[in-house]
N, C-alpha and C positions, 0 to 999 in steps of 0.2 A: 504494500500500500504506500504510496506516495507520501510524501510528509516536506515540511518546512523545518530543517534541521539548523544547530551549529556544526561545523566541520573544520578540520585543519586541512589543509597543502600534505601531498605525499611527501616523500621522501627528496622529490626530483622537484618539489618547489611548484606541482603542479595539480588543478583541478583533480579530485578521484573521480575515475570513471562513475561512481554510483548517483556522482554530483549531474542533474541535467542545466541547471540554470545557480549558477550561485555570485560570489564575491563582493556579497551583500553586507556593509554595517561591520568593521573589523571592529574586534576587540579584543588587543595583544594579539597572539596568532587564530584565534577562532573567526570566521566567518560564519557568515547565513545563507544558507543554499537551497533549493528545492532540489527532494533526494528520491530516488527510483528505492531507496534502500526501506526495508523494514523499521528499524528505527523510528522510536516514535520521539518526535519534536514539538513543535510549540501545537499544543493541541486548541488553542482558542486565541484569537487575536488579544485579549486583553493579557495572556500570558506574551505575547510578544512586543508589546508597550512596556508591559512592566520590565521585560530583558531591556528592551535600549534604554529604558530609564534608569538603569541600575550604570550605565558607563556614559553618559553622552551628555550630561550634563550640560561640559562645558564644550558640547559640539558648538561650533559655527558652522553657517553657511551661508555663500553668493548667492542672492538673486537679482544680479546686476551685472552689468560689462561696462567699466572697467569692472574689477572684481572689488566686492563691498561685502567684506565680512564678518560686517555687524550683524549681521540676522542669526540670531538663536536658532538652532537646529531643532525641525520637528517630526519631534518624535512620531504625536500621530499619524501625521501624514509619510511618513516615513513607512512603519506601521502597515497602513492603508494601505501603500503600492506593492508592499510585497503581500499582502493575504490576499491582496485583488489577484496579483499574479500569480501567486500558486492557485486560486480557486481555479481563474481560465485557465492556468496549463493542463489541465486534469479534467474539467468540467464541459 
């Protein structure tokens, strides 16, 4: 069953094959990926607000050119685009 997992880099520094879509939201070496794998991951979106609000705190983020990175990073919507994206990969 498909799942929204955390995962590390193989050994070669590179996507695990069981990874279909990831390189989402690092934190130290874990990423966020959608996985072909058993494992069970963030089972309800509000379980995966609460992960990125446990490290991102002090994310910034541009939504401007030049680049202006005064904007607080959101989480929700953050959040949002990957459960949207795992629903349709699968749905």
């Amino acid at each position: 069953m498909p799942s929204l997992i955390t995962y590390t880099l193989n050994e070669h520094g590179q996507i695990p094959d069981y990874i279909l879509d990831g390189g989402y939201y690092p934190k130290d070496s874990l990423l966020i990926g959608i996985s072909n794998s058993d494992e069970e991951g963030f089972t309800t979106k509000t379980k995966l607000i609460e992960y990125l609000q446990s490290y991102t705190q002090d994310w910034k983020e541009s939504k401007s050119f030049p680049k202006d990175d005064s904007v607080i990073f959101d989480v929700e919507n953050a959040a949002n685009y990957l459960w949207d994206k795992f629903n349709a990969f699968f749905h």
